[in-house]
C-alpha positions in Angstrom: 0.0 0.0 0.0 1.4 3.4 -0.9 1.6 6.0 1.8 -1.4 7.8 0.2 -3.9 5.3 1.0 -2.7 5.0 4.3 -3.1 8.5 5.3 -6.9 10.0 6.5 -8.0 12.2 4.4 -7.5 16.1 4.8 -10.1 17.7 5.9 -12.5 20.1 3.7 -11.3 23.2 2.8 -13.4 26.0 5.3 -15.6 28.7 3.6 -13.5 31.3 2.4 -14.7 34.2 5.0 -13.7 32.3 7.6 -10.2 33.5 8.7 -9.4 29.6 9.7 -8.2 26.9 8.0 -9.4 23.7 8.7 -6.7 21.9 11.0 -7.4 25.2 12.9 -11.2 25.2 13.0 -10.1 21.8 14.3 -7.7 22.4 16.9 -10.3 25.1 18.2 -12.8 22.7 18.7 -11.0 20.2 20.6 -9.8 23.2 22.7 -13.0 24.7 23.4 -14.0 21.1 25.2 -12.3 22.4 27.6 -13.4 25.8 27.9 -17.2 24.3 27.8 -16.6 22.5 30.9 -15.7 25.8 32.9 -18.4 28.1 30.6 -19.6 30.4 33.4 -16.4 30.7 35.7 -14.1 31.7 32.7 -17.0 34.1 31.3 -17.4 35.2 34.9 -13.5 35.7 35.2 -14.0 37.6 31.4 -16.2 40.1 33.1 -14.0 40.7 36.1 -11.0 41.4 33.6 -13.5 43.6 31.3 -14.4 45.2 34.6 -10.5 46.0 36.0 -10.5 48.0 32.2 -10.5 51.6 31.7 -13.2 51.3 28.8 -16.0 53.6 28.6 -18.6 50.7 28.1 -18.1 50.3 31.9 -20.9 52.6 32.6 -23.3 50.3 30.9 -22.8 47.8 33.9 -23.8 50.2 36.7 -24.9 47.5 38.9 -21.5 46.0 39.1 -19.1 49.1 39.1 -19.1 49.9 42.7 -18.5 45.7 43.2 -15.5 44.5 44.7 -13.5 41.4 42.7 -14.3 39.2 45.4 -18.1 40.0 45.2 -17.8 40.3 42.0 -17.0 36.6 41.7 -19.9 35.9 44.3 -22.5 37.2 42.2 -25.4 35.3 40.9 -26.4 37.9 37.9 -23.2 38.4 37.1 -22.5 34.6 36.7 -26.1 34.6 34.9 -24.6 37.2 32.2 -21.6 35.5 32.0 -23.3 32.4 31.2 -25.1 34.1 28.6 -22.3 35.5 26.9 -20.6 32.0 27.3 -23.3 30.6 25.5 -23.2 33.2 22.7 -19.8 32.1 22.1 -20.5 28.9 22.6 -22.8 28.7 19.9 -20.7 30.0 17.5 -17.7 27.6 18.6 -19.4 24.6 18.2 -20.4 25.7 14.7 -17.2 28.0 13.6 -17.2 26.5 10.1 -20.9 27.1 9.7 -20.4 31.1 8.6 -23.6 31.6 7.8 -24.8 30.0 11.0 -22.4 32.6 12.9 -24.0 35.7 11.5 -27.1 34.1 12.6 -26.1 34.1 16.3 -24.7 37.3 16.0 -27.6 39.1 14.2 -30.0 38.0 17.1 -26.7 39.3 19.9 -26.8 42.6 18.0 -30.7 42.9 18.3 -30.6 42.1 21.8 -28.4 45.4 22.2 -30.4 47.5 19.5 -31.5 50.6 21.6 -29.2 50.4 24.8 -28.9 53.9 25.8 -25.1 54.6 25.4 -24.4 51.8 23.5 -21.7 51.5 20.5 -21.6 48.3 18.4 -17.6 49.1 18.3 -17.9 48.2 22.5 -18.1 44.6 21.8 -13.9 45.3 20.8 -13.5 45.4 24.1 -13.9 42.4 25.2 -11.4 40.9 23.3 -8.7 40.7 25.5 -10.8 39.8 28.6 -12.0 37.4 27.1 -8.8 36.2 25.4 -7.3 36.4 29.3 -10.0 34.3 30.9 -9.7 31.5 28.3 -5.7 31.2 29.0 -6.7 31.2 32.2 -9.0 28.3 32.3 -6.6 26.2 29.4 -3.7 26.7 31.8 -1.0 24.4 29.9 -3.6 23.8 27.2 -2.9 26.9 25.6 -0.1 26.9 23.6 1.4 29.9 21.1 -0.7 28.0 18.8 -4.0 28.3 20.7 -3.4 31.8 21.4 -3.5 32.8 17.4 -6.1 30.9 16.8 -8.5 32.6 20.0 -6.9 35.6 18.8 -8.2 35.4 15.3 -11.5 33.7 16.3 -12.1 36.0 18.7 -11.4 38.9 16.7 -13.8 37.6 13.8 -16.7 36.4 15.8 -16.3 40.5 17.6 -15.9 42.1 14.0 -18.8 40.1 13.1 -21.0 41.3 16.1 -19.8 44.6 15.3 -21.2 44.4 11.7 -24.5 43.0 12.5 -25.3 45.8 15.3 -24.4 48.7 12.9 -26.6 46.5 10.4 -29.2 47.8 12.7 -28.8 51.0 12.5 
């Protein structure tokens, strides 16, 4: 048997406005098991690191400003959004290669913050790196130089994509 036929076959290309190739879209998934497990604590500990931030979308959160980190982490509505957001994401994990699927999820996200007073669809940037922090955080080991460019570029699409859909709105 040549080599060829002994090798699986590789996978199918991803749709072109994906920014992920397919061994990525892969590798992300396999990750993200692990992220799933911990959903509400690492989106709790996104928050918390969104929180520490000096952005301006802070004021949309009045109810946890004045919040310590400890009680912060004690919360039940802030673990309630978190877990909401988690799910948001998780959605669009589970289903990264289905692009049309993503806009979807994030059309509906967008609607959900159509009309918040003091609201700016270019807000959702900054959770980027909070959440970027909170999923190294909960990987530990896991997440190598490799994970951290593909988060970085998943993260960064699924956000532009939010972005796009809430100033679809407008």
């Amino acid at each position: 048997m040549a080599d060829d036929e002994m090798s699986p076959p590789s996978p199918a290309p991803t749709d072109p406005r994906l920014p992920l190739s397919a061994m990525q879209v892969f590798k992300l998934k396999k990750s993200w098991k692990g992220i799933k497990r911990c959903l509400e604590d690492t989106g709790v500990e996104m928050f918390i690191r969104y929180f520490k931030t000096k952005s301006p979308s802070k004021v949309l959160f009045e109810h946890f400003k004045s919040q310590s980190l400890d009680e912060l982490r004690m919360d039940e509505s802030l673990e309630k959004l978190a877990g909401k957001v988690m799910a948001v994401f998780d959605e669009c994990m589970l289903n990264i290669e289905n692009v049309d699927g993503t806009v979807e999820v994030m059309d509906r996200t967008a609607l959900l913050h159509k009309g918040m007073n003091g609201f700016a669809a270019t807000m959702f940037l900054d959770f980027q790196e909070p959440f970027l922090d909170a999923v190294k955080i909960t990987l530990g080991d896991r997440y190598s130089d490799n994970m951290d460019t593909i988060y970085k570029i998943t993260i960064r699409y699924l956000l532009d994509t939010l972005v796009k859909s809430h100033k679809a709105l407008s």
